[in-house]
N, C-alpha and C positions, 0 to 999 in steps of 0.2 A: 426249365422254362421253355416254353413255346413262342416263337411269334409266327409260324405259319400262316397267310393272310389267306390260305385258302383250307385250312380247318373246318374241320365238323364242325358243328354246333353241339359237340358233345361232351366238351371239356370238365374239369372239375368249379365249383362255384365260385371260387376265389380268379376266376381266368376273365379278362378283361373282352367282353364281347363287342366288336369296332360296330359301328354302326355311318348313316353315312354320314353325319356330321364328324364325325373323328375323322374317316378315313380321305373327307377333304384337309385334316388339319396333318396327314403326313407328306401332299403335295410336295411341299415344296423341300427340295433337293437338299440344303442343311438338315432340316430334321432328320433325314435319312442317315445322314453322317453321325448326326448327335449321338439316333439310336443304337448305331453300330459302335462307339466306341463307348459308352455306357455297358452296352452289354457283354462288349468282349473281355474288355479294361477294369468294368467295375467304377463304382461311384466315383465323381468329380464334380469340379467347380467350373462355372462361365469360363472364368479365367485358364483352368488347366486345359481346358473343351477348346478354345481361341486358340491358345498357342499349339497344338495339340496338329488343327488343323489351316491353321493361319489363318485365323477370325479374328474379326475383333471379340474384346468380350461384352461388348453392348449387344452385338448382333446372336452371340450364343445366348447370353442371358435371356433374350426378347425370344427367340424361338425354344429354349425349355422349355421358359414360361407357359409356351404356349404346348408342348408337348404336355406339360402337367395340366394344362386347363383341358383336353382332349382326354386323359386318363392313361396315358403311356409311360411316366415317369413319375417321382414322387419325391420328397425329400428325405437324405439318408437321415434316421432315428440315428441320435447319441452324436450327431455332429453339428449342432444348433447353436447360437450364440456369436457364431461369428460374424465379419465383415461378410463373408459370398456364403451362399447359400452351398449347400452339398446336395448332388441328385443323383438317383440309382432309379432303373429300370422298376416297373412296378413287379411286387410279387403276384405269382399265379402267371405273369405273359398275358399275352393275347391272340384273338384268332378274328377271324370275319367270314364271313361268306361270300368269298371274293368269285365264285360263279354267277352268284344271285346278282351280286354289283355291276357285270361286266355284262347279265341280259336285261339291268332297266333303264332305260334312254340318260333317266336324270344321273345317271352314277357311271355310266361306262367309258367315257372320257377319263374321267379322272380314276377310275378303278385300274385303267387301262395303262396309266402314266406310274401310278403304284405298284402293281404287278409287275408292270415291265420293267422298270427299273429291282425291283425286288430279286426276280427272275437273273439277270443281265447279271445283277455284283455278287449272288450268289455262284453262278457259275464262273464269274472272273476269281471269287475265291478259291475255287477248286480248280482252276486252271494253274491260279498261280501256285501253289503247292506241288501239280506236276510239274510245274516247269522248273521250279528249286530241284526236286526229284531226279530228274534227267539231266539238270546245267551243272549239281552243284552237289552229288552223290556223298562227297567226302567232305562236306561243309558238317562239324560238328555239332549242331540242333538238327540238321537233317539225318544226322545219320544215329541222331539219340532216334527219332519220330520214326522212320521210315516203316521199321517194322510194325508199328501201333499203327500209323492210318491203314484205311483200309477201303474199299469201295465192293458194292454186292449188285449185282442185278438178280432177278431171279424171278419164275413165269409160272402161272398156274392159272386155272380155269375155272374160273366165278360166276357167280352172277353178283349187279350189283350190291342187292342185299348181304350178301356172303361180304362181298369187299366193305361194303361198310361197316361189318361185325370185327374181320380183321383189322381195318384200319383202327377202331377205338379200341380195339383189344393190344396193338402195337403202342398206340399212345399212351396207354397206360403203361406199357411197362416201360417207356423208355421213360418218361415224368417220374418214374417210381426212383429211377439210377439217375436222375438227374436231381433230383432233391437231396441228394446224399453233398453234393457239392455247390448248392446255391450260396452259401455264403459265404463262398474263397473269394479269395482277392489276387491281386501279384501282390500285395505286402505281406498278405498272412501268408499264402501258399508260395513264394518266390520260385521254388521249383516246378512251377508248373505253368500251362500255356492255354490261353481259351482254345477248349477244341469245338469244332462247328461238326455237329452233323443231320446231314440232307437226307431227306427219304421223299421217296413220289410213289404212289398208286394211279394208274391212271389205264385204262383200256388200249391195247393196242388191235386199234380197228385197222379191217382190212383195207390199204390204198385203193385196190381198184374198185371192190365194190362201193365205198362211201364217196368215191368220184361219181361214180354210174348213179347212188342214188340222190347226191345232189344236182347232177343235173339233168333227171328224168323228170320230165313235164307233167306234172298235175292232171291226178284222175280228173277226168270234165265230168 
């Protein structure tokens, strides 16, 4: 599963495409929460979701809700009947064209408060990891993990076109090893941990010339 908010528009047909009425329904700062422990944790209840993060369960219920009227979540199959409803991520993920949000006046406020925040706790994720890493070397889950995580940079010479053949040629194969595992749980698989991983494409432009040509004066 994907939820990259700044994805191609190249996904498979099952991927949930945000548009901007959705992507004002992730504003607000709960939702954010919801979605991240749905997705880490795997399906839950208002209730589980509440105490989970010290909510009420009126205040989880009311922004599911509202996550599933948006198309982000949906109700887990084979857990119906009950008093609380059960909610799991939807299948396929989701993507936006979080560039295109952030150059039209009506959308770049609020594209700007999703990304950034999106941006900001992913990399607090991956901070906090180092910092287990370096604090806490002989803490026994770190030292099962240490060798599996892993981090890559790596540089080559494109043009955009090129980058954007690679980039859906990568998506595809990581979607391909990620569908092998979408429907673990921690009940079904207990030995096992959401792993999170991060990848960016992005042009590293030269500082001093795209200084010099933003603030070079207009041919007259």
């Amino acid at each position: 599963m994907t939820d990259d908010p700044t994805a191609a528009d190249s996904g498979p047909s099952d991927q949930f495409q945000v548009d901007a009425q959705a992507l004002r329904g992730l504003a607000h700062p709960l939702r954010a929460r919801l979605l991240d422990e749905l997705r880490m944790k795997g399906p839950a209840t208002a209730t589980i979701l509440g105490q989970r993060l010290g909510e009420s369960s009126g205040s989880t219920s009311y922004h599911l809700r509202q996550l599933s009227r948006y198309g982000f979540i949906e109700n887990e199959p084979g857990r119906t009947g009950g008093r609380e409803r059960w909610w799991r991520i939807r299948p396929g993920g989701w993507s936006m064209q979080g560039y295109e949000f952030l150059s039209r006046p009506d959308t770049r406020t609020i594209a700007q408060t999703v990304l950034g925040r999106y941006y900001r706790e992913r990399q607090e994720r991956f901070e906090h990891w180092t910092a287990l890493l370096w604090e806490n070397p002989d803490d026994p889950v770190v030292r099962r993990w240490k060798e599996a995580a892993t981090d890559f940079t790596g540089h080559a010479r494109m043009t955009p076109e090129e980058a954007t053949e690679f980039a859906r040629a990568l998506y595809d194969f990581l979607r391909s090893w990620v569908e092998h595992f979408e429907d673990r749980t921690s009940e079904s698989h207990p030995d096992t941990e959401s792993v999170e991983l991060q990848t960016n494409l992005f042009p590293v432009l030269p500082r001093n010339e795209w200084d010099e040509a933003r603030s070079a004066p207009e041919d007259r």
